[in-house]
C-alpha positions in Angstrom: 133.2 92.1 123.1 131.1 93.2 119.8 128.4 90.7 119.8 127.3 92.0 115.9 129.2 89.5 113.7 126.9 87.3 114.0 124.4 89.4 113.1 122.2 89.3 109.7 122.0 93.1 109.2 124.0 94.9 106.5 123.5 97.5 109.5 124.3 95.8 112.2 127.2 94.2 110.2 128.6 98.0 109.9 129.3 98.1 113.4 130.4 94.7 114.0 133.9 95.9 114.0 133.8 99.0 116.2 135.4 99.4 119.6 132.2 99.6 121.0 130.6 96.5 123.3 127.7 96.3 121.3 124.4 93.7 122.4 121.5 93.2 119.7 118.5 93.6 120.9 116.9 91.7 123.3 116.4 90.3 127.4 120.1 89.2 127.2 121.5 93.0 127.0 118.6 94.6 129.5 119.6 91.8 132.0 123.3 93.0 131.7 122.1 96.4 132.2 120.0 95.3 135.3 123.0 92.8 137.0 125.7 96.0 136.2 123.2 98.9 137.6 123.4 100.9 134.2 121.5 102.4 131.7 120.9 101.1 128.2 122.2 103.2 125.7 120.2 101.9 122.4 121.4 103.4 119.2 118.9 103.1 115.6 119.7 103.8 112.4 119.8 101.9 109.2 122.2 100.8 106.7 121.8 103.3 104.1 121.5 106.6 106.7 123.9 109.1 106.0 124.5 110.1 109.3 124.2 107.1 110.9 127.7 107.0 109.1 128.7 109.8 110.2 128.3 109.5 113.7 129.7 106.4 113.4 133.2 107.2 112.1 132.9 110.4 114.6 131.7 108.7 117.7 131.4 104.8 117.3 134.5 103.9 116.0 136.8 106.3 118.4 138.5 104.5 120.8 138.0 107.2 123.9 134.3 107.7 123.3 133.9 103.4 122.6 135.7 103.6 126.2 133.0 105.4 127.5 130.3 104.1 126.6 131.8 100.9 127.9 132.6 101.6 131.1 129.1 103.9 131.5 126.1 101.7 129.6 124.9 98.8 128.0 125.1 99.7 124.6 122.7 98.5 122.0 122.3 98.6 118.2 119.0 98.2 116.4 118.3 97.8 112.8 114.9 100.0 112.6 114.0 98.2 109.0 114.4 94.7 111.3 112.4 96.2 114.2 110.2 98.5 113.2 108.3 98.4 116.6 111.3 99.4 118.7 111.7 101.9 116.5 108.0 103.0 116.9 108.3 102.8 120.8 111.7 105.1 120.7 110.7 107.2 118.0 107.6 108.5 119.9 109.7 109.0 123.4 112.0 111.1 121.5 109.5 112.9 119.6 107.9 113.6 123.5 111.0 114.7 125.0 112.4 116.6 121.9 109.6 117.5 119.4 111.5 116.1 116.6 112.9 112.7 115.7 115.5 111.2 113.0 118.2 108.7 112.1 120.6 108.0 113.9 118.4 108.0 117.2 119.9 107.7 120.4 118.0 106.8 123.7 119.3 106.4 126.7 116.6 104.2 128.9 116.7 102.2 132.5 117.5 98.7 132.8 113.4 97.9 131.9 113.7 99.8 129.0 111.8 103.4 129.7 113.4 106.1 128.3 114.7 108.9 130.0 117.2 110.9 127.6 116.8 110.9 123.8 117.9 112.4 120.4 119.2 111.4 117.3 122.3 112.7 115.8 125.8 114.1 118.3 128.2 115.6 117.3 131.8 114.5 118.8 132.0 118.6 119.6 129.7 120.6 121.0 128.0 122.6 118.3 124.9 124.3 117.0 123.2 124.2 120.2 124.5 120.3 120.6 126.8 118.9 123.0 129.2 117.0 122.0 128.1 112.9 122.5 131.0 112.6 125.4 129.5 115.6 127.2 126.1 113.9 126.8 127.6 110.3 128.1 129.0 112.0 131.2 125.7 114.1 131.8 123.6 111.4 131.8 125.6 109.2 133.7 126.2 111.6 136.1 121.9 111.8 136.8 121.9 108.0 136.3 124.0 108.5 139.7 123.0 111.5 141.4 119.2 112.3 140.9 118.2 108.7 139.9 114.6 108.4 141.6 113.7 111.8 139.4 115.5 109.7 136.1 113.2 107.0 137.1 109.6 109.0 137.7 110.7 111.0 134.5 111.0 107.3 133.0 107.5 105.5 133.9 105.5 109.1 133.5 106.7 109.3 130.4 105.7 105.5 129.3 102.5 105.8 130.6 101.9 109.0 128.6 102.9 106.9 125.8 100.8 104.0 126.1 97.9 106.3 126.8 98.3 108.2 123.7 98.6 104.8 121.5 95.2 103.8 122.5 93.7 107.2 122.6 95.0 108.4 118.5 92.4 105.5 117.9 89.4 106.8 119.3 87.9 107.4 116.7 86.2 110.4 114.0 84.6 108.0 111.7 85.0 106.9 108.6 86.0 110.5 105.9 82.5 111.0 104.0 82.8 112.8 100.8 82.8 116.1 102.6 85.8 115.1 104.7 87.4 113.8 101.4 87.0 117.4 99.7 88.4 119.0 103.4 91.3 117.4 102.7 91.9 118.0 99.2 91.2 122.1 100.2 93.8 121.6 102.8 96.1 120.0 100.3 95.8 123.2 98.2 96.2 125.4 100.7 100.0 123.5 101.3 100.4 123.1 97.9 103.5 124.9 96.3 102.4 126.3 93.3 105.9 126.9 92.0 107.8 123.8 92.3 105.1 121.4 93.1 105.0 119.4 96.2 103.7 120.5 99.5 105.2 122.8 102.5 108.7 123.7 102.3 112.2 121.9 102.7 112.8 119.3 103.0 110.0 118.2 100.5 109.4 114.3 100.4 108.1 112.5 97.5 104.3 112.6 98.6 103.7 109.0 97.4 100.4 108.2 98.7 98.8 111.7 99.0 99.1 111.4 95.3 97.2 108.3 95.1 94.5 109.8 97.3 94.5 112.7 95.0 94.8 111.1 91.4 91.3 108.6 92.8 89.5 112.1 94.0 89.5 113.2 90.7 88.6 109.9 89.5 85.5 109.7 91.9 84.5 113.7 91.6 86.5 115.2 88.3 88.2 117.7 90.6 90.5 119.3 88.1 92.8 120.8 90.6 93.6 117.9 92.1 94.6 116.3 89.0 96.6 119.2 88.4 98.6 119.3 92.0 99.9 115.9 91.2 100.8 116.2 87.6 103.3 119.4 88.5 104.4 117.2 91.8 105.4 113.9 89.2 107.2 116.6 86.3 109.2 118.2 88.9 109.7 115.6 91.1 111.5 113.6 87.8 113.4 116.5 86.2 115.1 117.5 89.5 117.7 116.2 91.2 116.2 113.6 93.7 115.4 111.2 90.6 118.3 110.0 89.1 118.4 111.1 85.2 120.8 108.1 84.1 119.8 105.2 86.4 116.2 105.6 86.7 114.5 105.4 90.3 114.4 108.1 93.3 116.5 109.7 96.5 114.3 109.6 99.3 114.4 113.1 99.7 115.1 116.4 98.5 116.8 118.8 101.5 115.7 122.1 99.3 112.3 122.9 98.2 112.8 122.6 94.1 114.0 119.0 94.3 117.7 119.9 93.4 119.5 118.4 96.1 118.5 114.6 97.1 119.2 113.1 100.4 121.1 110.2 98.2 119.8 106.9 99.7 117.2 105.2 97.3 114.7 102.7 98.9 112.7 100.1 97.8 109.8 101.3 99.4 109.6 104.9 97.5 110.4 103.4 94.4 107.4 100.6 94.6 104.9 103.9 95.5 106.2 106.0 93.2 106.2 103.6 90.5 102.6 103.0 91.5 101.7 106.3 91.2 103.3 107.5 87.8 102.0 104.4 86.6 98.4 106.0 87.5 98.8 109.1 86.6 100.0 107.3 83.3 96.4 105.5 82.9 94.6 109.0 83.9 96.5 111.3 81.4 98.5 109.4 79.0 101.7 111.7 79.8 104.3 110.3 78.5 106.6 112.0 81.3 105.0 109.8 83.7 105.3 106.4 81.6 108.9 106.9 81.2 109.7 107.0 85.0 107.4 103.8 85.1 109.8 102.1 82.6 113.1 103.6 83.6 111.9 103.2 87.9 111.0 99.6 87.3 114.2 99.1 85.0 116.3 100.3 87.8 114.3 98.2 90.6 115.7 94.5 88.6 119.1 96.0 87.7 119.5 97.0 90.9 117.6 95.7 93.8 116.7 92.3 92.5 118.0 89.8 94.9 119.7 86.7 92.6 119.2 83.5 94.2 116.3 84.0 96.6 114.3 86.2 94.4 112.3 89.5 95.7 114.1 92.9 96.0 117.0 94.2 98.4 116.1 97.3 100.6 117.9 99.8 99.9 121.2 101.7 98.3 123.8 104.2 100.6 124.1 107.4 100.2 127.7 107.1 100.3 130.0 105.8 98.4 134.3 106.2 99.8 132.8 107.5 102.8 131.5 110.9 100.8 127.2 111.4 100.1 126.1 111.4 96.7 129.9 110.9 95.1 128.1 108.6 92.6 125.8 111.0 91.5 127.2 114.1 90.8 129.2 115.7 87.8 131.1 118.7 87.0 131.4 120.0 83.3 135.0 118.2 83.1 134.0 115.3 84.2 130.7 114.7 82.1 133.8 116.1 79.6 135.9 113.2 80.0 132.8 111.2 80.3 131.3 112.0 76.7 134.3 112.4 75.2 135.3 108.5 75.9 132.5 107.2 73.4 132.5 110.6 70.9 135.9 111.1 70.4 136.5 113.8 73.1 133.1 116.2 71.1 132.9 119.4 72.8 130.2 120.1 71.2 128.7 117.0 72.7 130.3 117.7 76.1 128.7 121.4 76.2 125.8 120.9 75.2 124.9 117.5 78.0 126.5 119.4 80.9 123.6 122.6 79.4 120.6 119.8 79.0 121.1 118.3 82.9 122.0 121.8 84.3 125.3 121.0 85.5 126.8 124.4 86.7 129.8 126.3 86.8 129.5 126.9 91.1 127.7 123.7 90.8 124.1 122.5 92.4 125.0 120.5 95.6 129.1 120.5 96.9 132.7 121.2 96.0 131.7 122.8 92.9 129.8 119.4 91.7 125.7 119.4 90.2 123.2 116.7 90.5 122.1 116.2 86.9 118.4 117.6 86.1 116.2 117.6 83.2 114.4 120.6 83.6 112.8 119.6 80.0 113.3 117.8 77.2 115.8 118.3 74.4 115.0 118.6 70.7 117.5 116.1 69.9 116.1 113.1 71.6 118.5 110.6 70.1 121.8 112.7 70.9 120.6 113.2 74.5 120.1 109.3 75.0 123.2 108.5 73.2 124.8 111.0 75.6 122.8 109.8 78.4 124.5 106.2 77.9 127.5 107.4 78.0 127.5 108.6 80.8 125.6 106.0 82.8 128.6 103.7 81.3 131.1 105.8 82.7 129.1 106.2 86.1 129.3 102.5 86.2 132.6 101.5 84.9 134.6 104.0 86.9 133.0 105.2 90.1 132.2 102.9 92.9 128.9 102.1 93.5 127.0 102.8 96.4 126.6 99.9 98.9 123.2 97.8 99.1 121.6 96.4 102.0 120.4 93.3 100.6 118.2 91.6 102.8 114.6 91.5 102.2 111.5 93.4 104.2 108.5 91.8 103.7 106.3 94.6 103.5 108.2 96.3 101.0 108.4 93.8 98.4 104.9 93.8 99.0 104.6 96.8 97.7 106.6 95.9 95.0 104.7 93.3 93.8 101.7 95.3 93.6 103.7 98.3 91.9 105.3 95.8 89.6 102.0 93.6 88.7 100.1 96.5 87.8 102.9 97.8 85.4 103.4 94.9 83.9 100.0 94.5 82.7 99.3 98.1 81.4 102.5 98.7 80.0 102.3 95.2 78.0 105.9 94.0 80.2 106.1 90.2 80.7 109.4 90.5 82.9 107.3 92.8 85.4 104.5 90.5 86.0 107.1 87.6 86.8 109.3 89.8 89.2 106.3 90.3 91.3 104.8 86.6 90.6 108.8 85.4 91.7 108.9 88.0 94.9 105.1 86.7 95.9 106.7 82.8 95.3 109.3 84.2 97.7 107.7 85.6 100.1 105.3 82.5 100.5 108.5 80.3 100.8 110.8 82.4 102.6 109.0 84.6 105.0 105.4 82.7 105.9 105.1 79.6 107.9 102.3 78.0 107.3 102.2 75.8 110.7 102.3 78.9 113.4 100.7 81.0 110.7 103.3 83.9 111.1 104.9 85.9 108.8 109.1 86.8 109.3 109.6 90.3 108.8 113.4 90.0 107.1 115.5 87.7 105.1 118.3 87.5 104.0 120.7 85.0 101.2 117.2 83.5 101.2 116.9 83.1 105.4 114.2 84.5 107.5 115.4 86.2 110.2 114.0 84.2 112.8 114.1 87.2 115.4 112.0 90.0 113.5 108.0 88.7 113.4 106.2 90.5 111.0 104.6 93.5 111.8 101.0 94.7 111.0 102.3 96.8 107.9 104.4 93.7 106.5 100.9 91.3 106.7 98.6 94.2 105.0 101.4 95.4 102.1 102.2 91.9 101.5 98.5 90.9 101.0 97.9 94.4 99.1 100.5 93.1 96.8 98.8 89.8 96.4 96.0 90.8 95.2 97.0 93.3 93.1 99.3 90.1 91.4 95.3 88.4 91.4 93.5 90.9 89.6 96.2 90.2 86.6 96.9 86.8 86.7 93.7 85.4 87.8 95.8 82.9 89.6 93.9 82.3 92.9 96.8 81.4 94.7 97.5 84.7 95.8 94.2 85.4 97.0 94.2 82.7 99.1 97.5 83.3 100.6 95.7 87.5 100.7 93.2 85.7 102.9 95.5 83.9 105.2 97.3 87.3 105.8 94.4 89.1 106.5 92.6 86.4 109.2 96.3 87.0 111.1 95.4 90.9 110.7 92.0 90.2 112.5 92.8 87.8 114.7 96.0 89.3 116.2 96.4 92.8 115.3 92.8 94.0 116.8 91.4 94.1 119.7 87.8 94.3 121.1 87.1 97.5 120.4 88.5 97.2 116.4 91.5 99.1 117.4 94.6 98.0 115.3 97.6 97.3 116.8 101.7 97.7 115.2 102.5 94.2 116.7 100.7 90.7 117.2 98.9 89.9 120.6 102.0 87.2 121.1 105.0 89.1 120.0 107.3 90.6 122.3 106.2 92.6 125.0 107.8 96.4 124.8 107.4 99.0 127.1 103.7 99.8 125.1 102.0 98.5 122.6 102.5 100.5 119.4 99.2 101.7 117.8 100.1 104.3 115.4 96.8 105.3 112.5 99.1 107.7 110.5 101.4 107.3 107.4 104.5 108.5 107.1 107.0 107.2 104.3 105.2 103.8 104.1 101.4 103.2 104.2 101.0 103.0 108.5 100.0 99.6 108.9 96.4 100.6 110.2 95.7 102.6 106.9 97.1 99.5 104.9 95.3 96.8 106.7 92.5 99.1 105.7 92.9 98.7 102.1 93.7 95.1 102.0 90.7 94.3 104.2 88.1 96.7 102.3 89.3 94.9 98.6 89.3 91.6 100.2 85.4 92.5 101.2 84.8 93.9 97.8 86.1 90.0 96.0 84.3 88.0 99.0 81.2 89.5 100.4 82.4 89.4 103.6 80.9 92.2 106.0 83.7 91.2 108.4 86.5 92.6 106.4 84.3 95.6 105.3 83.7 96.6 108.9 87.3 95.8 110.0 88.3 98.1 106.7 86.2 101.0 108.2 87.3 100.8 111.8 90.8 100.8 110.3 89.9 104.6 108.7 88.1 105.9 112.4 91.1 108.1 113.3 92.0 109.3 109.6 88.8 111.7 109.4 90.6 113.5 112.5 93.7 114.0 109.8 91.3 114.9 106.8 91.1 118.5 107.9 94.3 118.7 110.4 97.0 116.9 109.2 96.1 115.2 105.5 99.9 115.0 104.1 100.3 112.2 107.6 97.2 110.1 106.1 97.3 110.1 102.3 97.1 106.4 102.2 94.3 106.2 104.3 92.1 109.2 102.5 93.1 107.1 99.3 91.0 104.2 100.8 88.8 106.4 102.1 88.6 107.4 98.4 87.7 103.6 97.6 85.0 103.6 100.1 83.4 106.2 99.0 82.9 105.1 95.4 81.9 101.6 96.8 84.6 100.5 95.4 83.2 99.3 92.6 83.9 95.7 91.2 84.7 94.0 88.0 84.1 90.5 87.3 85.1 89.0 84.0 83.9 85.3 83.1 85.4 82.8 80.7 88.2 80.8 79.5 91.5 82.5 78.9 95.0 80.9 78.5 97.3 83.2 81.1 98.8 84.9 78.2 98.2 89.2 76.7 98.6 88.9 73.2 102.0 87.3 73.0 103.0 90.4 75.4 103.1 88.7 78.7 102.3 85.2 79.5 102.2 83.3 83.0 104.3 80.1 83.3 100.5 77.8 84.1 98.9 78.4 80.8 98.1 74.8 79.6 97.3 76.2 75.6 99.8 75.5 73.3 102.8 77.6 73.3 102.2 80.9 71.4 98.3 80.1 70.3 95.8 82.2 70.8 92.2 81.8 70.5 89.7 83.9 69.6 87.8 83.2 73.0 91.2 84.1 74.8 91.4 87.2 73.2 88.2 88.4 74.0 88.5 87.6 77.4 92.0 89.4 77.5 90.1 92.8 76.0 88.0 93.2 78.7 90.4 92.2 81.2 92.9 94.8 80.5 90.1 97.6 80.1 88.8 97.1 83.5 92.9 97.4 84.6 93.2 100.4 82.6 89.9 101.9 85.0 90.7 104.8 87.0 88.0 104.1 89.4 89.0 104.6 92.9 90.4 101.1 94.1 88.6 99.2 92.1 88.4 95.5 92.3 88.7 93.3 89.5 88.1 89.4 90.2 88.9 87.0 86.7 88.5 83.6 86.1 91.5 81.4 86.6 93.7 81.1 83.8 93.2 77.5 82.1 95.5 75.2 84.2 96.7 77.9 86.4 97.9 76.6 89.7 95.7 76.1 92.4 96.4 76.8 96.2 97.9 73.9 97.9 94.7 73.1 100.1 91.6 72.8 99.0 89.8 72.0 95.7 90.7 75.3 94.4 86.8 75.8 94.0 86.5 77.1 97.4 89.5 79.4 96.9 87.4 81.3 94.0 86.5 85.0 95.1 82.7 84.9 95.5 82.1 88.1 93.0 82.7 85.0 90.6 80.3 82.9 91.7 77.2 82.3 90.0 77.9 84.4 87.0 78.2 82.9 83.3 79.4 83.8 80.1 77.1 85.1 77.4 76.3 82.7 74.3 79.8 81.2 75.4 81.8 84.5 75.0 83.4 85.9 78.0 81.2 88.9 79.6 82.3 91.3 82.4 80.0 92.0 85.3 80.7 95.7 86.6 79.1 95.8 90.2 78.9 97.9 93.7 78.3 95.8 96.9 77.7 93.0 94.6 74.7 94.7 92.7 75.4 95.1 88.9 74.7 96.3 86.2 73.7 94.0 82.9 76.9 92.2 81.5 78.3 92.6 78.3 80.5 91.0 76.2 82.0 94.8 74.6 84.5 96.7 76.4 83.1 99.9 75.3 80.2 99.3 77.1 81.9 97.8 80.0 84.5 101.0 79.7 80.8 103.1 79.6 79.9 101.3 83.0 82.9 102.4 84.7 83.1 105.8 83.7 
């Protein structure tokens, strides 16, 4: 019997029809194991994984091998977006055993859950050094009966080099100094590939948060080469193939080293950090490259991702589409032929020259002679190419089938979102941005946080919180990262209250005596260790992004117990400064913060919630469409201390007039204090631009306040 239909997973919902006897996760499947003498076989993957698919249709779905694993095991599915901690338990045993890891993984582990076998992707024949996944079933159920007491020591030595490891990566270097800050940017140049941007060789990731750390290095010390590694990084990474030149928004990888050929699958989570750090490189620079993948990434995040209904953003796209990667995406000359010649009359001319501009190949750039589309540089004709470029993404969407969406919602990535989104909004002058991520905050506060056990759910789904996936440590520090990012440019002190809430959960639960932070809560299920992992990877780790959340709540609030709980968080990442700085960009990006104070921004007086008729928030009490000279002044300021490169700074406004308040409390109390006890000058709205609380004289000009932040 498939126990999966029940399940809330897109993932999970996948398999619910194989011939496999698949058990979610949990006691009910390991006491099955125990009462039938068998290993667990526990298969993770995710919905949008390529060969997750694969292996699925080879393996999973066979009738023979489904026998097998029958008979042999308890077999197990688990959605690692629903359980990242499992994941984080399996993943490091199969990075032990195998010095690798990857999607689908496939563990094989005693009846109390220690591993003792593991890898990732079988083939269904023995290949490339691989044996086949029947020969594996029958060799490890063949130890499970003959050499069991050596399956079992092999079992509990390696869990106990596990859980000694988890507390040990914590010990701690102390907190990067400038020195350890420039280390790590030498390092970073040393890896850095000179001729199609990025860093090492294939695959090549999008380095999200390494270029955040880098963009605020050259913010804090003018470093020009820094600047310099990320602008080549964001050109090539948006005129190759892994960003999609019709749609807007990213692949999560490229498998070649000049960002040709994508690994299809577009998450949520790249998108938000990508978005984010375009959008800075934007405020730095001015390119215009790097506004337009704002725009167009943020365009495709609400067309495609936005989650009618409930609000907040789906997690992710396939990279399939009829069972065949990147089918969606890719064009040969006839096609983008038949394509253009739909809307101009069958143009040849037209036809030619599109399949020239987005390098679309006689052999072709990926498979079966087909090219992902590039834009190795702008044409002259910018008004042919977009009219070409519609038509296209018309035809792409009218006559191919689009790739399937797992639509529930991870909590820490639509916190990322919101901040991503918030930020945009208000420098690119966008009212539908700054309500997406005011709507996915609502959201997230109604859907995924209960208020009387003071937990947040990890996943939801058709506006359900999946009552089985607790939050993990990353899903409480992105989510209150977000929120008060969604402060800083709403002034609505909602969200930094809810920020706060989040963050006495972090302290309270996630950290123990010795200011260790741990994946998972003191109270949530017990696994065979308790993950404790300091490094980022894809996503901010949740260590590094506690440690950002913490040290801007400290910078609003005064509060040296945040501040020291933000620098414990950062111990381990001056270890990675000069070893391993591409696993810790998020944390050197703090780090960066830290070092620069961060400095703080407080701007006093009375505003109505609106930019200039650009963007307006729905609790501004002034009458519809007026502005007043006051408000505008106040809006000046407030947008020139967003537009600051300064390394994570910290910007605290006065609440809109009738902006909401937090649903406790006076709404007083819920002020940050860098607000407290400061006026406005001669009734005009001044800005206070401090460091530790220490500023310098206010002003009621930007330019000076600009001068200040410099």
């Amino acid at each position: 019997m498939n126990r999966l239909a029940s399940a809330t997973s897109p993932y999970l919902l996948q398999h619910a029809d194989n011939p496999v006897d698949w058990w979610p996760w949990g006691e009910e499947a390991f006491a099955e194991a125990r009462r039938r003498d068998v290993p667990v076989l526990l298969s993770i993957g995710y919905a949008a994984c390529h060969w997750c698919h694969v292996m699925a249709h080879e393996s999973f779905e066979d009738e023979a091998t489904a026998a097998l694993m029958n008979e042999k095991y308890v077999c197990v599915k688990v959605d690692r977006e629903e359980r990242p901690d499992v994941d984080a338990v399996y993943m490091a045993a199969t990075q032990a055993m195998t010095g690798g890891g990857g999607w689908p993984m496939t563990v094989f582990a005693t009846p109390e859950g220690k591993p003792f076998q593991a890898g990732t992707y079988y083939p269904p024949v023995a290949r490339h050094g691989l044996p086949s996944f029947r020969q594996l079933l029958v060799a490890v159920d063949r130890a499970w009966g003959d050499i069991r007491e050596d399956v079992l020591r092999a079992g509990d030595g390696l869990v106990a080099e596990l859980a000694h490891h988890a507390r040990v990566v914590a010990g701690a270097e102390g907190v990067p100094d400038a020195g350890a800050l420039a280390t790590a940017v030498g390092v970073l140049r040393r890896e850095f590939d000179g001729v199609r941007g990025g860093f090492g060789g294939a695959p090549k990731f999008p380095p999200s948060m390494t270029l955040e750390q880098l963009l605020r290095h050259h913010a804090r010390t003018g470093d020009a080469d820094a600047l310099a590694m990320v602008r080549q990084t964001c050109e090539a990474m948006a005129r190759g193939g892994m960003y999609d030149q019709l749609g807007g928004g990213f692949a999560r990888y490229a498998v070649d080293d000049a960002w040709v050929v994508p690994h299809f699958e577009k998450m949520l989570y790249d998108n938000a950090l990508l978005l984010r750090a375009y959008l800075h490189l934007w405020r730095a620079t001015g390119d215009a490259l790097a506004l337009r993948v704002v725009n167009e990434t943020a365009d495709w995040m609400l067309r495609e991702l936005w989650l009618d209904g409930a609000g907040g953003f789906a997690s992710s796209l396939d990279a399939d589409t009829d069972g065949v990667e990147g089918k969606f995406y890719a064009w040969d000359a006839e096609q983008i032929a038949d394509a253009v010649g739909e809307k101009e009359a069958g143009d040849a001319g037209d036809a030619a020259w599109a399949a020239a501009v987005f390098n679309v190949t006689a052999q072709g750039t990926f498979e079966h002679g087909l090219s992902v589309l590039q834009l190795l540089q702008d044409p002259d004709d910018l008004d042919r190419f977009q009219r070409i470029r519609d038509s296209l993404f018309e035809a792409r969407r009218d006559q191919r089938t689009a790739p399937g969406r797992d639509d529930k919602a991870v909590a820490a990535w639509n916190g990322l979102a919101v901040a991503a989104l918030a930020e945009a909004g208000a420098l690119t002058g966008r009212q539908e941005l700054v309500s997406a991520a005011r709507q996915t905050a609502e959201m997230l506060e109604r859907i995924h946080w209960d208020g009387k056990t003071m937990r947040l759910t990890r996943t939801s789904r058709d506006g359900v919180a999946g009552a089985q996936n607790p939050g993990v440590l990353e899903d409480y520090a992105d989510v209150a990262e977000g929120l008060l990012a969604l402060y800083a440019v709403t002034g609505e002190t909602r969200w930094f209250a809810f920020a706060g809430r989040l963050l006495d959960v972090v302290l309270d639960n996630f950290r123990d005596d010795s200011g260790l932070f741990y994946d998972t809560a003191d109270d949530a299920e017990a696994l065979i260790f308790r993950p404790a992992d300091p490094t980022d990877n894809a996503t901010p780790g949740g260590t590094s992004a506690a440690a950002g959340a913490l040290l801007t709540y400290a910078a609003l609030t005064g509060s040296g117990r945040h501040r020291e709980a933000a620098e414990q968080a950062l111990h381990f990442t001056g270890a990675l400064a000069e070893k391993a700085p591409r696993f810790a960009g998020w944390g050197l990006a703090v780090a960066e913060a830290l070092a620069d104070g961060p400095r703080e921004v407080a701007i006093i007086g009375e505003w109505n919630g609106e930019w200039n008729g650009e963007w307006g928030g729905d609790a501004a009490s002034a009458e519809e469409g007026a502005e007043t000279a006051t408000s505008q002044a106040f809006q000046a300021l407030h947008l020139a201390a967003l537009r600051s490169a300064a390394p994570g700074l910290v910007v605290a406004v006065t609440p809109p007039t009738g902006a909401a308040q937090p649903a406790h409390g006076s709404g007083t109390e819920n002020l940050p204090e860098l607000l407290s006890d400061r006026s406005t000058i001669n009734g005009e709205p001044a800005a206070y631009v401090c460091r530790g609380f220490v500023c310098q004289t206010p002003t009621t000009d930007v330019t000076e306040m600009t001068a200040q932040l410099a």
